[in-house]
Structures are given as C-alpha cells and as structure tokens.
N, C-alpha and C positions, 0 to 999 in steps of 0.2 A: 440578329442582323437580317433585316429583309430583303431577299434577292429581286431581279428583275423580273421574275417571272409572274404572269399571271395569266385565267383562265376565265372566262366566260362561262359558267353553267347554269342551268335552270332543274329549280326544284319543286316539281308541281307548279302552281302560275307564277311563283316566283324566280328572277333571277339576283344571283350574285354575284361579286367576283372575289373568285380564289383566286391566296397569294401566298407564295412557295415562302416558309420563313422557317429557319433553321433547317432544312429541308423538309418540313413536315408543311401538308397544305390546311390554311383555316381558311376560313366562309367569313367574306367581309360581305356588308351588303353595299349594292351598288347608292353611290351618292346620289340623296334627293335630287329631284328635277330643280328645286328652287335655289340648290347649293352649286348648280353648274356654271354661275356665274358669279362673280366676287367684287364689287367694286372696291375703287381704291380708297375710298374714305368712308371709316364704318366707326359712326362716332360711340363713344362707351352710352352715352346718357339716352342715344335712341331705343337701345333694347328694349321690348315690350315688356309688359306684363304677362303674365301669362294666361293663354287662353283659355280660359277657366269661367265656367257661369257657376256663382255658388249662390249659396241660401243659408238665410241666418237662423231656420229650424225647419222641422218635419213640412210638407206641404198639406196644406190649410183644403187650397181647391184643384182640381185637374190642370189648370193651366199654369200649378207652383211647380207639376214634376215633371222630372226629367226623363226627356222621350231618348230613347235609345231604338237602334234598329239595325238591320241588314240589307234591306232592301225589300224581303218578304215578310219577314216578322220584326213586328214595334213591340217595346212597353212604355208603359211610364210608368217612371221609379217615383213612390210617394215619399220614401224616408220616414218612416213614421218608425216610433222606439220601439214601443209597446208591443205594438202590431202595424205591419209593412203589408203594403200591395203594391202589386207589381199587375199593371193595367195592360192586357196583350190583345196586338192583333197580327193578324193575318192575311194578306192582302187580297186573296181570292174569294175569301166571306160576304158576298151580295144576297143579297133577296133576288126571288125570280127565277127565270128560264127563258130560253134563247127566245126573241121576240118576232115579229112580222111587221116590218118598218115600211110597210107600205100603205098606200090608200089610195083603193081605185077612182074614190071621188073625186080627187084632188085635179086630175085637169080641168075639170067642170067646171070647179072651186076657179081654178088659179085663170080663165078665162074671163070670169066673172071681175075678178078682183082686178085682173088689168084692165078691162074696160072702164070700171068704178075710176082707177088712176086716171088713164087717156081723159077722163070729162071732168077733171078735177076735183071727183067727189072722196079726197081722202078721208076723210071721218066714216063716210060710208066702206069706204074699201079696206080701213081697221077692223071695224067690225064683220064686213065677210071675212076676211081672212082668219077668221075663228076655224072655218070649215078646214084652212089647207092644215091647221094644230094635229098633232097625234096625241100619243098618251106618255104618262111622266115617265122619269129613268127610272132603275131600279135604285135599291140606295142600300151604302156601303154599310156593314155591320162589323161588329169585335167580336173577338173569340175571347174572352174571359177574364179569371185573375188568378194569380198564385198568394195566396195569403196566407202569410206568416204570423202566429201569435207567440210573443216573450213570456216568458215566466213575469211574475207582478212585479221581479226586483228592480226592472225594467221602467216602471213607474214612475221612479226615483233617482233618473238618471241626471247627471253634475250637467245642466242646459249650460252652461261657458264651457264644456268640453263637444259639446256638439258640432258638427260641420257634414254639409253634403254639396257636392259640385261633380258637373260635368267637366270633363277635363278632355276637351277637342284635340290636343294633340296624340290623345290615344283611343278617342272615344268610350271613356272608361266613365261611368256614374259610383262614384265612393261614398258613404254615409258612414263615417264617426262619432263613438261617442262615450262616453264613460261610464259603469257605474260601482262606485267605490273605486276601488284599487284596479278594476277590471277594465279593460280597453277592448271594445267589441268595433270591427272592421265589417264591413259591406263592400264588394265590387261587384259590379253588374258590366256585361258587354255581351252585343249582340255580334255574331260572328259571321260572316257573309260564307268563307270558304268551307266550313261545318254545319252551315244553316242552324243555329242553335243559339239557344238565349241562355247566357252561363251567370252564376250567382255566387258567389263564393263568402261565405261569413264566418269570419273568426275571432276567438276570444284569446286575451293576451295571457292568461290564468288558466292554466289546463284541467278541465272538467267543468268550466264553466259556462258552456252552450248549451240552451237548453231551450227548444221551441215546437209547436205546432205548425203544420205544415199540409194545408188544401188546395186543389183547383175546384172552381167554381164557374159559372155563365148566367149572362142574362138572357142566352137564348135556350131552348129547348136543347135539353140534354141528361145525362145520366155522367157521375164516374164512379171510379169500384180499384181498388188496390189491385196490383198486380205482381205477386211475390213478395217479397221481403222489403224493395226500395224503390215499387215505381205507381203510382200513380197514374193513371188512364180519364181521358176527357174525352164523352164523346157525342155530338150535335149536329143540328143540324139548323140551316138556314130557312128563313119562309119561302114559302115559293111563290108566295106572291107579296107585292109590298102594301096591298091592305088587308086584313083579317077576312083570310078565307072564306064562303061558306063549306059548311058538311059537305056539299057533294063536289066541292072544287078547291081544289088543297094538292096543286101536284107538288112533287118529291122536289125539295129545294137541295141546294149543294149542303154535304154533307163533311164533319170533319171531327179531326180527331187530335186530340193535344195529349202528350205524355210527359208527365214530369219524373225524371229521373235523382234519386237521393244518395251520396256518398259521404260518409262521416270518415273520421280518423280511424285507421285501424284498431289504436289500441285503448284510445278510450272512447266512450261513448253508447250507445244503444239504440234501437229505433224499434218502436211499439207502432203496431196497428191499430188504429180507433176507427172504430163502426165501419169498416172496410170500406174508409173513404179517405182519412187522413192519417198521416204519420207523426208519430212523436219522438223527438231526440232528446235526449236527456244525458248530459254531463259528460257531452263532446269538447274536443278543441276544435274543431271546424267540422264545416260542413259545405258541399256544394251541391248545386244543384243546376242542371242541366233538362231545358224545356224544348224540345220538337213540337211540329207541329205539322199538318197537313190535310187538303179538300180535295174532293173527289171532283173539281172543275178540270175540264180537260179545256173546252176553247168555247167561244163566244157562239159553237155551231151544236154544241151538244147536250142536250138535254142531263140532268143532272140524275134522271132516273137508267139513261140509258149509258153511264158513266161509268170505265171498265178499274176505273181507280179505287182502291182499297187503301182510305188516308190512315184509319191505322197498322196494317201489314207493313205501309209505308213509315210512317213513323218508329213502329219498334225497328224495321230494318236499320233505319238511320240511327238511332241509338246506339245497337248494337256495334257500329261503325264507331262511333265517335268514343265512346266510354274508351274503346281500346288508346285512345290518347289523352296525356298527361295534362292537368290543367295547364303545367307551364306552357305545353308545347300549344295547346288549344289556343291561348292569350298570344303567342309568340305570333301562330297563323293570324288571328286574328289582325294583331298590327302591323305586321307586313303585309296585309294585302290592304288594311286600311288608309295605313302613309303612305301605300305608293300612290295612293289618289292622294288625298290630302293633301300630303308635302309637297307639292308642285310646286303649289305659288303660296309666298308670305306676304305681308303688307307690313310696315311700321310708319308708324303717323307720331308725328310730336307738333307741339309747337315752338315759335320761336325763340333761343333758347336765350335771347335778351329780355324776353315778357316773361319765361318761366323764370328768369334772376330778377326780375322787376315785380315779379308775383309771390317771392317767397316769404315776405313780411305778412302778407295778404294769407296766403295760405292756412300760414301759422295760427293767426289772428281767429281764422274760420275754424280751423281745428281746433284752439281750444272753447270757442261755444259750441261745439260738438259735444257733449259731456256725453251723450249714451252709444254713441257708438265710438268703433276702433279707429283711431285716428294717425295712420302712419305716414303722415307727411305725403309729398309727392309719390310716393311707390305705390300706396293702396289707401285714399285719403277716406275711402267710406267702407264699409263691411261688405254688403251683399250687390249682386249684382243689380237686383232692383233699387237699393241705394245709388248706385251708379246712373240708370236710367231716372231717377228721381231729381240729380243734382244736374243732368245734363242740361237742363235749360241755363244752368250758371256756369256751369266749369268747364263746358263743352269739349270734356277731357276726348284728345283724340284716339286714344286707344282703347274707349270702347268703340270706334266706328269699329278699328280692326278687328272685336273680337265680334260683334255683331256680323258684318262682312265674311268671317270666316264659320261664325254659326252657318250659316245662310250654306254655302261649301258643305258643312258636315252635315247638316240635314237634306239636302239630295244625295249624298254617299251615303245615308242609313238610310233612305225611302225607294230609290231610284238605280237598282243596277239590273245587267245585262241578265234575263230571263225572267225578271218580274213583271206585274201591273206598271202602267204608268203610274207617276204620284198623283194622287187625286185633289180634290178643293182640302183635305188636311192632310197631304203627304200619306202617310199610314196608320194615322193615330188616331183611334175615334174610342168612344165611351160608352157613347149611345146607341137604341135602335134604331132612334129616327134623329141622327145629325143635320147640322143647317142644312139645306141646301140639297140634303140626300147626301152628303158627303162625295159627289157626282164631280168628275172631270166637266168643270163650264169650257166651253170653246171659244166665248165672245171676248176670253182675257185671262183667264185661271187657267187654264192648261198648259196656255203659251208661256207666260210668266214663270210657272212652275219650272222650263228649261230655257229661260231667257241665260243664267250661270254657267249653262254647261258648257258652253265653246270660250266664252272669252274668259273662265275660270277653269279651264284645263281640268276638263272634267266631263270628256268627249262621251267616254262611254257610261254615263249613267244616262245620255239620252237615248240610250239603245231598246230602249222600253215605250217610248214615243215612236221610234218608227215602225219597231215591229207592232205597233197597236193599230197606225197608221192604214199595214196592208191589211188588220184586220178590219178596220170601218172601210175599206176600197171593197170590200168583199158584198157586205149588206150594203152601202152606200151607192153601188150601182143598180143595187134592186130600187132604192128609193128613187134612184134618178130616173130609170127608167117608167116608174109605174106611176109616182106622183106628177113628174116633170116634163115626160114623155124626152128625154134628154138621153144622152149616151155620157160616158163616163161616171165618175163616182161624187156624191156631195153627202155634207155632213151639216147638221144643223147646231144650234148653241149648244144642248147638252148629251151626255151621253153617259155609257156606262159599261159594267163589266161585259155583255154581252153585245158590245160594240154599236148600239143603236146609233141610229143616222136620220131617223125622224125627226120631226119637229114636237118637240115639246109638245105639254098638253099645258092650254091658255091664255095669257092676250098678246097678241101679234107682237105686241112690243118689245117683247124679248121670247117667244118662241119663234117668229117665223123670222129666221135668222140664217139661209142655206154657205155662210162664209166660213163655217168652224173648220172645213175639212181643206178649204183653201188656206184660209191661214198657217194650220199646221204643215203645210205644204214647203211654205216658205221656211220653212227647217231644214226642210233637205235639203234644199242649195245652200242655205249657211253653213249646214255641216260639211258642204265642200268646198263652199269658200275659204274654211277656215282650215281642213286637212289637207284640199287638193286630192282628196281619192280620186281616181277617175273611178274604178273598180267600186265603190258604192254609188258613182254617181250614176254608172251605168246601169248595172244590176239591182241598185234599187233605190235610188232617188231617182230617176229618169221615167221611170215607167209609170210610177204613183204620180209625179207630177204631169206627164201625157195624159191618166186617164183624169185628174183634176180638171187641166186645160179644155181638154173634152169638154166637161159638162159646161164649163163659163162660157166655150164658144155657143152653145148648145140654149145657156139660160140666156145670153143676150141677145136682147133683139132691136131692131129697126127704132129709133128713138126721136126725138126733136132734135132739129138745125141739123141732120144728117151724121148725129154721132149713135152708137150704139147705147143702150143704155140696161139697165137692172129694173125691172119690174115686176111684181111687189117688191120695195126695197127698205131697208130701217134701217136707223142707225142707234145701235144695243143699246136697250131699256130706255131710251130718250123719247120722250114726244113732243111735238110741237103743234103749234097754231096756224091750221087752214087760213087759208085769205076768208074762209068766210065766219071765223069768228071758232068756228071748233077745235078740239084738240085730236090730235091722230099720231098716227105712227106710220101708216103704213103712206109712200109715196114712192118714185122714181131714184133711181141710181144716190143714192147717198151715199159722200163723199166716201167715208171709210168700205164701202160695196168696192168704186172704183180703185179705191189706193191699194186694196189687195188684190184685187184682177189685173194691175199693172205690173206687181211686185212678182207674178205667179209668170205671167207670162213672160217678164223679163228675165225668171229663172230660165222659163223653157228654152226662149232663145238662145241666153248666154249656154246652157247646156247642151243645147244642137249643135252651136260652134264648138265646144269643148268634143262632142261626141262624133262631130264630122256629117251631122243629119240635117244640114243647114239646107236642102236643096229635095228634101222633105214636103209632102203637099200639105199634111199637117201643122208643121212650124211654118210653111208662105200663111196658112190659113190665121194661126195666131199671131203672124208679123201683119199682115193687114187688119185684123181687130184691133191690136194695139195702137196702131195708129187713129185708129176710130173712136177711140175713149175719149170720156169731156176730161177737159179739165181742171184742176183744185181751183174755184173761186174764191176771191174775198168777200165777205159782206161789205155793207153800206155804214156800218161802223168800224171795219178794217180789221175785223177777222176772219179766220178760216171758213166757210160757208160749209155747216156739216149734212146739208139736205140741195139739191139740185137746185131746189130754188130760195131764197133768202127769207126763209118764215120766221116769224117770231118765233125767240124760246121763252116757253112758259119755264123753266129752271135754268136758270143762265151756270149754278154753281153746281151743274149734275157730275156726278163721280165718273162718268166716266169719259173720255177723251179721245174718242174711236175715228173722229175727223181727222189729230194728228197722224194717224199712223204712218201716213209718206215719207213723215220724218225720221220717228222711232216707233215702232221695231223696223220699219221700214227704208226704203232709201230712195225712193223719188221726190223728196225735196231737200236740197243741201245748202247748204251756207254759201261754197261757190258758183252752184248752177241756177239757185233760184231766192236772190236776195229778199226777192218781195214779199214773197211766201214765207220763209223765216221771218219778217216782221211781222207777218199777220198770223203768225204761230206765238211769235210772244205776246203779242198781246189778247190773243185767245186763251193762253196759260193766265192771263194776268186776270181777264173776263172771270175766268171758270174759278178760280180764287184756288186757297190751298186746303180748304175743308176737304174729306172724303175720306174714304177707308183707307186701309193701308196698301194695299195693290196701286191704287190711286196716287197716292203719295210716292210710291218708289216709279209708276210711269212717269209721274210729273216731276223728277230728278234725272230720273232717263234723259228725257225731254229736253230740259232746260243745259244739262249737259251738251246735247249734239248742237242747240245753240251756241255752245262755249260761251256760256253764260254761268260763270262758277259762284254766283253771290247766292244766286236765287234755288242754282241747284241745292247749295249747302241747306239754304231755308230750308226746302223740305227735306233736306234729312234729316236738321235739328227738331221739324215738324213731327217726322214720325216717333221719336224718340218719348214718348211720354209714356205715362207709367198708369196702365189701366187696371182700375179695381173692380175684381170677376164680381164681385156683390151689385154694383152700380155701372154693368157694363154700355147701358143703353145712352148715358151719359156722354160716353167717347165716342168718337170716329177715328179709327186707323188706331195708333198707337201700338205699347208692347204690353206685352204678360208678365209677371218674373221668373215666368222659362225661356222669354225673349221671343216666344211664338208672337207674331205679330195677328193683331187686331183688324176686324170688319169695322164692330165684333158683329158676332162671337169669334173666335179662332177662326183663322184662314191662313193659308202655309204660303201664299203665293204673292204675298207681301216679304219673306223671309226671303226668298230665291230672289223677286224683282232689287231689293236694296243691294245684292251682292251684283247683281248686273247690272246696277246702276253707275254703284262706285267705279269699277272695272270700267266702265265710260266713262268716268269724271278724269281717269288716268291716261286713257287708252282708246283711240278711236282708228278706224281702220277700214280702208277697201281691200281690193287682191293685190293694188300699187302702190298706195299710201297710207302714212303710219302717223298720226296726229299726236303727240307725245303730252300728255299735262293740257289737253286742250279742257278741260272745268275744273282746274285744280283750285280752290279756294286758296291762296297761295297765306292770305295771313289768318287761318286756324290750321292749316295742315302746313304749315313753312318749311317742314325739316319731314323726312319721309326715302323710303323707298318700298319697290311693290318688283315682286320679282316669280316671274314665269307664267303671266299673265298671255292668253295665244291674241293671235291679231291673225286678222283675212289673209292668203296668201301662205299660212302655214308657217308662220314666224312665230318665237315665242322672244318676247319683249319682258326689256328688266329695266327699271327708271329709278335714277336715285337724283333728290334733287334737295338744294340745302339754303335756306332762307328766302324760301319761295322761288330760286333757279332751278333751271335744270342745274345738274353735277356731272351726272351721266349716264348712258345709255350700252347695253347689252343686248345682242342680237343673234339669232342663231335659228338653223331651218334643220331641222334634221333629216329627210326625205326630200324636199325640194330647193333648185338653186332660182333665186326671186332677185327680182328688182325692184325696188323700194325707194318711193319719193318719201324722207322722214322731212315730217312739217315742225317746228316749234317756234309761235310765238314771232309769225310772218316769212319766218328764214324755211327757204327749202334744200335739201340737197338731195343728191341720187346715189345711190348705194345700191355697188352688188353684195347681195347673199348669198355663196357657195356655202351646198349643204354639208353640214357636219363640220362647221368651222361656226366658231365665237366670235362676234367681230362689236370692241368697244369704242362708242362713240366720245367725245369730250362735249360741253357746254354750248363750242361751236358747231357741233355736228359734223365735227372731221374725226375721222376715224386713227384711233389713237395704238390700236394694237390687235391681233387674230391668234387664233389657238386655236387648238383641235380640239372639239366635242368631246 
C-alpha cells in the first residue's frame, strides 16, 4: 500500500522523489517535463514509432555512422562485423595558438574604402577592402579511433540477423548480429556526467568473444600499453594550420586518450601485442571505457605555457569511474540525458479517414516491395534512409518527428554547460582539414546551431554560446579598438577555438562582415525573453550587449537623407551590380547590417527598462540611434531591397536570405505591424526559389512559417528530405545522409538544429504577451498531432493537441513566473492569466476548461 508521504531529494545533479511504501522509502524518479500535462483525448493509432534511426548493415562511408556524444567527446559508430571503428573526437583539438586579431592598418584601410563608397565607386571599394581582411581561423581537428578486429568467423556472419540503430530515447547506438548459433551484442554511449565513451560487447555463448583491440591518430602521436588493461594515446595538434617550417613550429595543444579494457571475471584472457594492442580471447564480454583529455586551458594561453597534464588527467578520471558499475554508469548516463531530452514529445499522423482511405493503396505498394521488410503501416520500409527515400511519396509524418527530435539529440551530445560551442559539424569531424575549417561561421552556422535551444526546452545546452560570447568581448574589443578606432567589442563572420574576431583572410564578400558578434548578441535577450532571468540578464546578458551596443554606436556614421548608416557594408557572400555595370559587394548599410543593429538595440532598450537603466546616458545615446536607422525597402519589383540602394542581382536564387532577417530570427517585421513588408518577404522567398543547402532550406521554413504560411513552409521541409549519395555528393543541394546529418554538402550540423527550430515555429510562435498556437500547421499532412513542452517568450511552457486539422487543446503552465498571455488561434483572441506553478487547460474555444497544481 502506498502512503501519503513523500520527499523531494537530490542525488548528485539528479533529483527524485521518494515515496514511503510499506514503510520502507524507494526512489521514484521525478515525472518527465513532457508528461506534466495529459490531455483528454490520446487517440491509440497516434502513438509513434519509435525514435530510432537504423541501418540495414555496417556503414559503407562516414556519413552511414552513428555519432554519439557528450558534449566533449563524439564518435561515430561504423558497425562493421569483422572489424569496427569507433571515429573520436574531442572538442578542444585545434591547430594553432592564441592569435593577434588586430591590424594597425586597418584605419587607413577603412578611410579609404569609405570614401571609395561616398563616390559611388563600389567595385573599386570591394577590392580595397582586401587591405581591412586578416588571416584564416584555426581549424578543428579529431583525435582518433578505437579499432576493433573479430576473429575471421566473423566473416560469416547470418546478414538477415544483422541490425544497428541509434535509439534517441536513450541515446544508446546497438549493432546486432549473428554468427552460427552465437548472438554478438554492441552498446556504445557517450556519458556527459562521467565524461567517458563506454562500449560494451557481448556474446550470447560463453567463451565466445574473441577480438583485437588498438587506438590509433591521424595526427602526430605515439601509444604504449599501460599495465595489464589500459591502452594510452598520446598527441599533439599543429601549431600552426599550414605546414610549419623548421625554425617555426610552436608547441600546439596537446593530448591524451586512454582506453581502458574489462572482461568477465571468469572466463576470458587478455594478451599484450607489440606493447600497443590487446588481445581477448574466449570472453563472454567485454567493456570498454575511453577518456580523453587537452592541455587547452582558454583562448589567452599559449599551449606551450599550459599548466594541464591531459594524461595525469585522464588516468585520474579513470581511476574514478572504473570504481562504478556498468549498470550504474548507463543508469547516470540516462538520467541526466532524459531529463533534457524528455521535455518535449511531438506526434504527427495524418488524417485518420485518408490513412482508412489509403489502406488498399498501402497494401498494393507493399507488396511490389519484394526486397525489403514490409510491415504495413507500423514500419512500411526497413532502414531509415528508406524512410527518407520514400518521403517524396508517403510523406509519412512520423519521420518529421523522429528527424525534429534527432536535431534535440544532437545538441544534447555536442553542446553542454562547460564545453566548446558546436561548431559548423557539432563535434564530429574525420579529417585534418574539414570543409570550411570545421570553424563556427557567424554570418548563419553558429546562430542556427542554437536557434532549438529555447523554443525546444533545451536552455542549457546554449550555456556554451554564451560563455564563448564573453570570450570573443575579450579579443573583440582589441579589434575594435585597433582596426575600427571604436569602443566596445565586434566580431567578424568566422572564428575559432582561440576566439578570433578578425576578419577573415579574402574577398570582402564574405570576410569583411563586422555583424557576427552582434548577432550572437541577440541570444542573450531571447534567452531572457524565454526564462525571464533577470539575474542573467543582469550579470551577463546586459553587459555583453552594452559593450556590443558600443561598438554599433561607434561603427555608424553620418549617412544620406539624415539617417545613420553602416560603411563598408555587405550582405553575407552576395554580390551585386554597380550602376556602372560592375560586380561588388562592398556598399552602404545593407539591409541585413540594419535589421541587426535594430534587433540589438531593441534588446538594449527593452533590457534598461527591465534593468531600471532607462534614464542611462548610454541607452538616451542608443534610443536616439535607433530612431536614426533607415528603413527596410522594397524593390521596384516588390521585394525586400537587400542593399541601401535597388542594384541589380547578378544570383537572384543565392542560398542565402540575410535581407529577411527582421522577420526571422528577428522581430522587426510582423504580420500585424507591417503587412506590406510581409508581402515583400513572400515574394522575395518566392524570387530566391527553394534550391540551396540545407541551413537554407530549414531558414526558408522558419520564414515562411512566421508568415503563417503553412503550404509552403511544408514544401520546404518535404524539400530538405531527400536522400544524398556521399559517392555523388556534389549533385545535391541541402538534403540528408543515412545518419540524418543533413547536407551542404558536404556535412553541415546546422541544417539538423535549424529544421528542429523550424518545426517548433510551424507549432508555436511567441512574444513575452502572446502565444500564436498552430500558426504554420500544414493541417492536411500533419491533421491529427500533438507537441508537448515546447517553451514560448514569457517563460510558458506550451502543450497543443489538435485532431483533424483543429485545435483539440491547449496546456499551459509557468513555473517561476505569473504571465499574461493574449493566446491567438486562427483570428480568435483571448487573455489569460498564468499564475506560476499551476496547469491551466484550454478547450478548442480558448476558454479555460480546468487548473491544477504543477
């Protein structure tokens, strides 16, 4: 019988609650964030599939396997029978040492280039602006692989007993498979609260484990056994990121990887080969546990003068962990994993008179289906990439949801509280020299990368964004000051582990690009919009966005018709056509320059008032600029004007969309403050067509959603859905992998995050006072559906359930603050208070039908 009593405790970051039963106390754990709300109608045939990305054998190329992570260390699982690699990285592994992000030249430079602007000579004023360029980022490197080799019987294994999948509800990668009578198991998971990447392999026939076992690098390194069952890695980064010469080669970050090996007690053996690898032989299992650790201390300190000892470090952490049980290991692991995770669910069907109108149809496709598995509506195709292969036809809605919740699980294994920011591939890289440098871009990829975290209840995996934030205020006012002769701090398009804030090395048209550091800016006030800290906003979104503010007041100057304007100014990687027949880049205040120095300054202000600094000589300073900005034009064919003045574009379908931004990520143009402007945004979306990468594709769903425009949003997500082959990848634009990593290509992680903050807008849309409900809902491919613990501005966390394309009902609940809330759906408005720590359910009409306590 269970008593009334219960108790709140925390165990390590965990809490749960103990409940007195028979008088004895057990540890229930505290109910999911997404299970605090229950509607009344939870139809059987909605239940999902389960969140699962699998594969119908070993992976062929890097982008078949399955990335696993913690936040600091990735791998990706190959699945291979025979012989397995397990592809690792480590998020602090760069080339380089701390830089000098300055250039005394650069006022000389940036005098010249504005005068070139003032006389309308932009072609000429592109090509000066070479001089204000610096030198490239550093670029992100791997730390190795653990590779496994099977005995040959291995060879021979029964391929229809095969199977490997990520399994997102627990972030767990498993590979199954047979061979004879013997059943060999694989679990991999990377552990956030143990920092440790665990391996566990077992055979269902005791004495039958039997494998070889190395770490290995493509970078500079040595390893050497360490006792009876550990394995030591130890390396070092370049210190520069082109090939040194002899006399200039300084010491790059250094590190150290340990693989640690436990067999079964009682059977099994482990031989040392060439005092590099281990041998097991005629085990019932086997685990293995991987640390890892860099002598990087921070973007200020030289790598030679680095007081870190990553292997001291590493064995110490071992030493720690071995003392716990695998169970217990797996246990932390999912407990601190589902309590991000579980927040928020999604279930998407369609409607359930087309799914009874479809079952002859079905049937009919299943069976010319002959070689793969054909289970009816429940699992109609085998692998996940089947899945994405069929979505042009069966536009099954429950891979949006498992897509949508990949996107979730890969910033919870790339992105938590004391890491790297995710960079252009999260944390997964292969190579020594990845696309791009594998470098945080600022003009789209950084932002994108935590576009998920607020409105997918996933607040603190942006905590890596802002602490990286104070680290670019720190070099970024030395650039301001020396390049810009400005006060406050600026950031250019790309950057890297050592915080640079310079401008790229290259052509103007996507280096000299000083908005990176503003942009990112515009986080910190969402992130308050959406919690209401005051307490961060004070202590440290406040001050970061003052010394931002600074520099904008700083970089704008005196302009045409009496408004302030941006000079030198671009709009990211776009050029156009001079009145005098040339192509340039560089001109005056472009449009995406202004939409973020209104967004930045709008934070300032609204944060003075919150802060009580309203009367502040600093915020009169930026309430009189604000008013001084031009305003978003139209062109002469009735779109968005993405340059001050109406030039021709020589690429009308360029990938990128940096004019809209007022819209989205932004909020200076809205549907009911500026109708005309939203018209000249859809048909700027319509201009720019739907080709482009995949970042591309999930902005332009963004987009089209804050139009509530839900036909076209769908397009592009049935857009990005297509199924890229790594053989012929230069063929595609945007698309997916069959690890679901989404496509440039090559691999780019910031297509993955942007679709999950996409959807979340197509459900959900939100001020600090009102709450948009189903405002892009495609209502007939998603008819039947609910999405539950999804946050919204104001620090509400929102639950929607709606059935044949209605709303059904609504879920509402503030936990730290009491809100009022105008909920919109579908022209109808009402007012609603939120007292915090109370559940309050709406009905179809938006009257409130029942409350409860949290």
């Amino acid at each position: 019988m269970l008593l009334g009593v219960h108790l709140l405790v925390s165990v390590g970051p965990f809490s749960f609650l103990c409940a007195m039963e028979d008088g004895d106390w057990v540890l229930v754990r505290q109910p999911a964030e997404k299970d605090l709300w229950t509607p009344s109608l939870v139809k059987e045939e909605e239940r999902s599939k389960p969140l699962k990305v699998t594969f119908g054998g070993p992976a062929k190329f890097w982008t078949d396997a399955i990335p696993i992570g913690n936040g600091r260390l990735g791998a990706m699982v190959w699945g291979g029978v025979a012989s397995e690699t397990l592809q690792l990285n480590e998020d602090t592994l760069w080339t380089g040492t701390p830089g000098n992000y300055t250039n005394t030249n650069a006022p000389q430079a940036l005098t010249e280039v504005r005068q070139l602007v003032d006389d309308g000579k932009y072609a000429e004023a592109t090509e000066a602006a070479v001089k204000l360029t610096g030198d490239p980022s550093d670029v992100y490197q791997l730390l190795g692989d653990i590779n496994l080799e099977f005995d040959d019987l291995h060879l021979k294994y029964a391929e229809e007993t095969y199977s490997r999948e990520l399994d997102l509800d627990t972030a767990t990668a498993r590979i199954k498979y047979s061979v004879g009578e013997v059943k060999y198991t694989r679990e991999h998971f990377a552990s956030n609260p143990d920092q440790v990447i665990v391996t566990k392999i077992a055979a269902s026939k005791s004495g039958s484990l039997s494998f070889t076992v190395s770490l290995d690098s493509k970078l500079h390194h040595g390893s050497h056994v360490n006792g009876q069952n550990q394995i030591i890695l130890e390396g070092s980064c370049p210190g520069k990121r082109i090939a040194p010469k002899a006399n200039d080669n300084p010491k790059g970050i250094q590190f150290t990887a340990v693989l640690d090996l436990q067999i079964s007690g009682d059977k099994g053996v482990i031989h040392s080969l060439d005092d590099k690898k281990f041998r097991v032989e005629e085990a019932d299992w086997a685990i293995l546990l991987l640390v890892a650790s860099s002598s990087f201390e921070d973007p200020f300190t030289k790598p030679s003068d680095s007081k870190r000892n990553p292997t001291s470090e590493s064995l110490a952490a071992l030493t720690s962990i071995k003392r716990i049980s695998y169970s217990d290991l797996y246990a932390r692991h999912l407990d601190d994993y589902q309590n991000l995770f579980h927040r928020v669910s999604l279930q998407l069907s369609k409607s359930s008179k087309s799914i009874f109108g479809n079952k002859t149809m079905e049937m009919k496709k299943c069976n010319n289906i002959t070689s793969l598995n054909c289970k009816g509506n429940d699992n109609a195709l085998g692998s996940t990439a089947d899945r994405v292969k069929t979505f042009k036809i069966d536009e099954d809605p429950s891979f949006v949801e498992l897509l949508f919740q990949y996107g979730r699980y890969l910033l919870i294994s790339c992105s938590r509280p004391g890491t790297q920011p995710a960079n252009l591939q999260g944390i997964w890289n292969y190579k020594i020299e990845p696309a791009w440098d594998g470098a945080p871009h600022t003009n789209i990829n950084l932002q994108m990368n935590y576009w998920p975290s607020l409105p997918c209840n996933l607040r603190e995996c942006q905590e890596p964004l802002f602490d990286y934030t104070s680290l670019l205020s720190i070099n970024g006012s030395k650039t301001a000051k020396v390049n810009y002769e400005a006060s406050g701090w600026v950031v250019h398009q790309v950057t890297d582990i050592w915080a640079k804030t310079s401008p790229d090395r290259g052509q103007a048209v996507w280096a000299l690009w000083p908005m990176g550091g503003a942009w990112i800016c515009t986080h910190l006030w969402e992130h308050y919009t959406y919690t209401m800290d005051k307490d961060f906003l004070k202590n440290k979104a406040y001050p970061l966005l003052e010394g931002c503010a600074s520099f904008l007041l700083d970089w704008l100057i005196e302009g045409r018709g009496g408004y302030l304007e941006t000079n030198p100014s671009t709009s990211p990687e776009h050029m156009f056509i001079a009145p005098d027949g040339k192509q340039a880049s560089v001109s005056y205040s472009s449009t995406m320059d202004i939409s973020i120095i209104k967004e930045v300054f709008s934070a300032v202000l609204s944060a003075a008032e919150v802060l009580g600094k309203t009367q502040n000589t600093f915020v009169e300073n930026v309430r009189n600029a604000q008013s001084r900005l031009p305003p978003t034009k139209i062109t002469r064919d009735g779109s968005i004007m993405e340059w001050a003045q109406d030039f021709e574009d020589p690429e009308v379908h360029h990938r990128h969309v940096s004019h809209l931004f007022g819209l989205f990520p932004g909020h200076t143009i809205t549907l009911e403050k500026n109708p005309d402007l939203c018209k000249a945004v859809d048909y700027t979306l319509y201009k720019r067509g739907e080709e482009g990468p995949g970042w591309s594709t999930t902005w332009k769903i963004a987009l089209w959603a804050r139009l509530h425009n839900s036909e076209h949003a769908y397009r592009m997500v049935k857009h990005l859905i297509d199924l890229v082959d790594p053989e012929h990848e230069s063929d595609f634009e945007g698309g997916l992998y069959s690890n679901l990593f989404t496509a440039h290509p090559p691999f780019q992680i910031d297509a993955n995050f942007g679709f999950s903050a996409a959807v979340a807008e197509m459900l959900v849309q939100s001020t600090v006072k009102d709450l948009y409900l189903l405002p892009a809902l495609p209502r007939d491919k998603w008819a039947n559906g609910c999405v539950k613990g999804l946050k919204a501005r104001g620090g509400v966390t929102v639950n929607i359930c709606w059935s044949e394309g209605d709303l059904h009902e609504v879920g509402l609940w503030s936990k730290d603050n009491t809100t009022v809330q105008k909920l919109h759906y579908r022209g109808s408005t009402v007012t609603a208070n939120i007292s915090c720590g109370r559940i309050y359910t709406f009905n179809r009409q938006l009257k409130c039908v029942r409350t409860a306590s949290l």
